[in-house]
C-alpha positions, 0 to 999 in steps of 0.5 A: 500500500504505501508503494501504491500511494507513493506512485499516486495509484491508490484511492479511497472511496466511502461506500454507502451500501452493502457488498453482495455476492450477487453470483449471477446476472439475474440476482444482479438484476433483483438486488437492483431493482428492490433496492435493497443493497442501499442502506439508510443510517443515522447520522448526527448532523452538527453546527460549527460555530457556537457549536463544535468549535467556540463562536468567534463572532462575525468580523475579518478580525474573528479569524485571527483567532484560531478554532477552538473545540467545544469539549462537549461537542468533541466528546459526543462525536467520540461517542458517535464515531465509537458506537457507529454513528456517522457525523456531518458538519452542516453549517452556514459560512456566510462570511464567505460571501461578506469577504471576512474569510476566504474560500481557502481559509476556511478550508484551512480551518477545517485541517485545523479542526479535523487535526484537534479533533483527531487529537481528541480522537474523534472525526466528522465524516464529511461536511456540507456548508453554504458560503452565501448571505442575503444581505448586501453592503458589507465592504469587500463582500463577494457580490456573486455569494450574495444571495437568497439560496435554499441552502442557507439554515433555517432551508433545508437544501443542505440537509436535503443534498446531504440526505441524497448523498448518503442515504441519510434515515433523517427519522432516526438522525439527529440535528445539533446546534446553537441556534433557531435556524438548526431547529427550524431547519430540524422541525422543516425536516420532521426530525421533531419534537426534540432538537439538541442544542450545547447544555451551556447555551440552554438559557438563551435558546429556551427564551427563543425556542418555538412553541412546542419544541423541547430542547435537551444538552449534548451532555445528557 
C-alpha cells in the first residue's frame, strides 16, 4: 500500500451500501431493482460555530483567532464515531460571501479542526456548508455569494443534498446546534419534537425556542 500511494495509484472511496455476492446476472438484476443493497443510517448532523468549535463572532478580525473545540461537542462525536454513528458538519459560512474569510481559509480551518479533533480522537465524516448571505453592503463582500439560496439554515437544501448523498434515515438522525435556524431547519425536516442544542447555551435558546419544541444538552 504505501508503494501504491507513493506512485499516486491508490484511492479511497466511502461506500454507502452493502457488498453482495450477487453470483449471477439475474440476482444482479433483483438486488437492483428492490433496492435493497442501499442502506439508510443515522447520522448526527452538527453546527460549527457556537457549536463544535467556540463562536468567534462575525468580523475579518474573528479569524485571527484560531478554532477552538467545544469539549462537549468533541466528546459526543467520540461517542458517535465509537458506537457507529456517522457525523456531518452542516453549517452556514456566510462570511464567505461578506469577504471576512476566504474560500481557502476556511478550508484551512477545517485541517485545523479535523487535526484537534483527531487529537481528541474523534472525526466528522464529511461536511456540507453554504458560503452565501442575503444581505448586501458589507465592504469587500463577494457580490456573486450574495444571495437568497435554499441552502442557507433555517432551508433545508443542505440537509436535503446531504440526505441524497448518503442515504441519510433523517427519522432516526439527529440535528445539533446553537441556534433557531438548526431547529427550524430540524422541525422543516420532521426530525421533531426534540432538537439538541450545547447544555451551556440552554438559557438563551429556551427564551427563543418555538412553541412546542423541547430542547435537551449534548451532555445528557
Amino acid at each position: 500500500l504505501p508503494i501504491l500511494i507513493s506512485q499516486h495509484k491508490a484511492f479511497a472511496k466511502q461506500l454507502l451500501c452493502n457488498l453482495n455476492d450477487v453470483g449471477s446476472p439475474d440476482r444482479y438484476k433483483s438486488l437492483i431493482s428492490n433496492g435493497s443493497y442501499k442502506i439508510k443510517r443515522k447520522y448526527l448532523l452538527i453546527d460549527l460555530d457556537g457549536t463544535l468549535i467556540e463562536d468567534r463572532g462575525s468580523s475579518k478580525l474573528a479569524y485571527s483567532i484560531q478554532p477552538e473545540l467545544c469539549k462537549t461537542a468533541a466528546k459526543i462525536i467520540r461517542e458517535c464515531n465509537n458506537n457507529k454513528v456517522k457525523v456531518i458538519i452542516i453549517t452556514n459560512q456566510g462570511d464567505i460571501a461578506k469577504g471576512f474569510q476566504t474560500l481557502p481559509g476556511f478550508k484551512e480551518e477545517i485541517r485545523y479542526i479535523e487535526e484537534k479533533l483527531w487529537n481528541a480522537k474523534a472525526w466528522f465524516d464529511d461536511i456540507y456548508f453554504c458560503p452565501h448571505h442575503p444581505e448586501k453592503g458589507f465592504n469587500g463582500e463577494i457580490e456573486e455569494l450574495k444571495i437568497k439560496c435554499d441552502c442557507r439554515k433555517p432551508n433545508i437544501g443542505l440537509f436535503k443534498k446531504a440526505e441524497s448523498d448518503l442515504n441519510i434515515a433523517m427519522h432516526k438522525s439527529w440535528v445539533v446546534g446553537d441556534s433557531t435556524r438548526d431547529i427550524y431547519a430540524a422541525q422543516k425536516l420532521g426530525m421533531m419534537p426534540k432538537s439538541y442544542v450545547p447544555s451551556f447555551l440552554m438559557g438563551d435558546m429556551t427564551r427563543k425556542t418555538p412553541p412546542g419544541v423541547t430542547l435537551e444538552g449534548l451532555d445528557q
